[in-house]
C-alpha positions in Angstrom: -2.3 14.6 19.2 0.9 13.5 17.4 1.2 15.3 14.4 4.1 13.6 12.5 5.5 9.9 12.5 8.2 8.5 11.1 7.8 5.4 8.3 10.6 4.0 9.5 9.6 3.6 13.0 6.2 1.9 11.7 7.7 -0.4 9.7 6.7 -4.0 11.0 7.1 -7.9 10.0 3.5 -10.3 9.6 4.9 -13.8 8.7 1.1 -15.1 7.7 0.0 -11.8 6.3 1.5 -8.4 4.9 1.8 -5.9 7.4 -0.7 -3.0 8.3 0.0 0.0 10.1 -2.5 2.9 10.1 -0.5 6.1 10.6 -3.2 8.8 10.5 -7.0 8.4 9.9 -9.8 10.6 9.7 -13.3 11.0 7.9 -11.6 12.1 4.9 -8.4 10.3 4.7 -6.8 6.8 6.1 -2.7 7.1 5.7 -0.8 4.0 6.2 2.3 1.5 5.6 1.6 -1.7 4.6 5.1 -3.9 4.4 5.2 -7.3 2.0 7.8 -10.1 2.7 8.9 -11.2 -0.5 6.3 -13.9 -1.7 3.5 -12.0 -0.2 0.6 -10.6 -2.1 -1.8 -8.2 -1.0 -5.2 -9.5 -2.7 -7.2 -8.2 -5.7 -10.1 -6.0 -4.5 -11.7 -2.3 -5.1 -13.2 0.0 -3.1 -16.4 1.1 -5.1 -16.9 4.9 -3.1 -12.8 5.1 -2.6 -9.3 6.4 -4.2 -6.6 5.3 -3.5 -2.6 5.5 -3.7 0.7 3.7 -3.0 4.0 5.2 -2.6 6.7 2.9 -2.9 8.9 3.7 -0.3 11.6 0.8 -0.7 11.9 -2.7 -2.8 9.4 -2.7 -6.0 6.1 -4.7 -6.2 3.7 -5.9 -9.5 1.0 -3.6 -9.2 -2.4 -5.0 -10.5 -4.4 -2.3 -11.8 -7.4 -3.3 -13.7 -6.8 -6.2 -15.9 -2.8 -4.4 -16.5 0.1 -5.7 -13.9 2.6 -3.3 -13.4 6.2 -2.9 -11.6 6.8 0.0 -9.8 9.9 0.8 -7.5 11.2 3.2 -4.4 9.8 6.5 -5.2 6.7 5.9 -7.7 3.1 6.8 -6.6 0.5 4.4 -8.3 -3.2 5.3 -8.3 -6.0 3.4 -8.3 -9.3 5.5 -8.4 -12.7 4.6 -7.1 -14.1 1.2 -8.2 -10.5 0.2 -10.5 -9.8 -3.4 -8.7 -5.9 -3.5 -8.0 -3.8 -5.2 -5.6 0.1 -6.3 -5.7 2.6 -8.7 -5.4 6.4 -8.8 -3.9 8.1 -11.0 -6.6 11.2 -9.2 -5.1 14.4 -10.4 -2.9 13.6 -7.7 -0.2 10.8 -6.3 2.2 8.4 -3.7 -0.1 7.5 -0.6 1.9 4.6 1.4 0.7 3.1 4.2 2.0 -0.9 4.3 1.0 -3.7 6.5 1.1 -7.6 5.9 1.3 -10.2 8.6 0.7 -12.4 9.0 2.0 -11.5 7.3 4.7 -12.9 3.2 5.2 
């Protein structure tokens, strides 16, 4: 069982879609990178039984947290707690790298 990963190595390119890489899952926790092009958007939604978090690795993003859209950059952690709708936006120049975490695990 590998046991560490490196972000960078998992970083990845979806022209149509933001990219998706699940890095570690389990019952109790999904870790993953999800990568936005500039002008993509990763939809408004919630998970009603699930927290969840985003590291910003690189670039910055408008985070949509309830009805509140918020810019956050390389090194801030955003949470979103069970049932808050959020989703976010790369209005940016560069690729936005974040590293999130679902639990329990979807």
């Amino acid at each position: 069982m590998d046991l560490i990963k490196s972000v960078d190595q998992n970083i990845g390119v979806n022209p149509d879609k933001y990219f998706k890489d699940t890095l570690f899952r389990s019952d109790a926790l999904l870790l993953g990178i999800n990568c936005l092009e500039p002008g993509q958007i990763q939809a408004a939604h919630s998970h009603q039984d699930q927290d969840k978090f985003y590291y910003v690795v690189e670039g910055e993003g408008h985070f949509l947290l309830g009805d509140e859209l918020q810019l956050a950059a390389a090194g801030d952690v955003i949470w979103a707690p069970a049932g808050l709708r959020h989703g976010v936006e790369n209005q940016g120049k560069k690729r936005l790298t974040i590293l999130i975490g679902i639990a329990p695990s979807p």
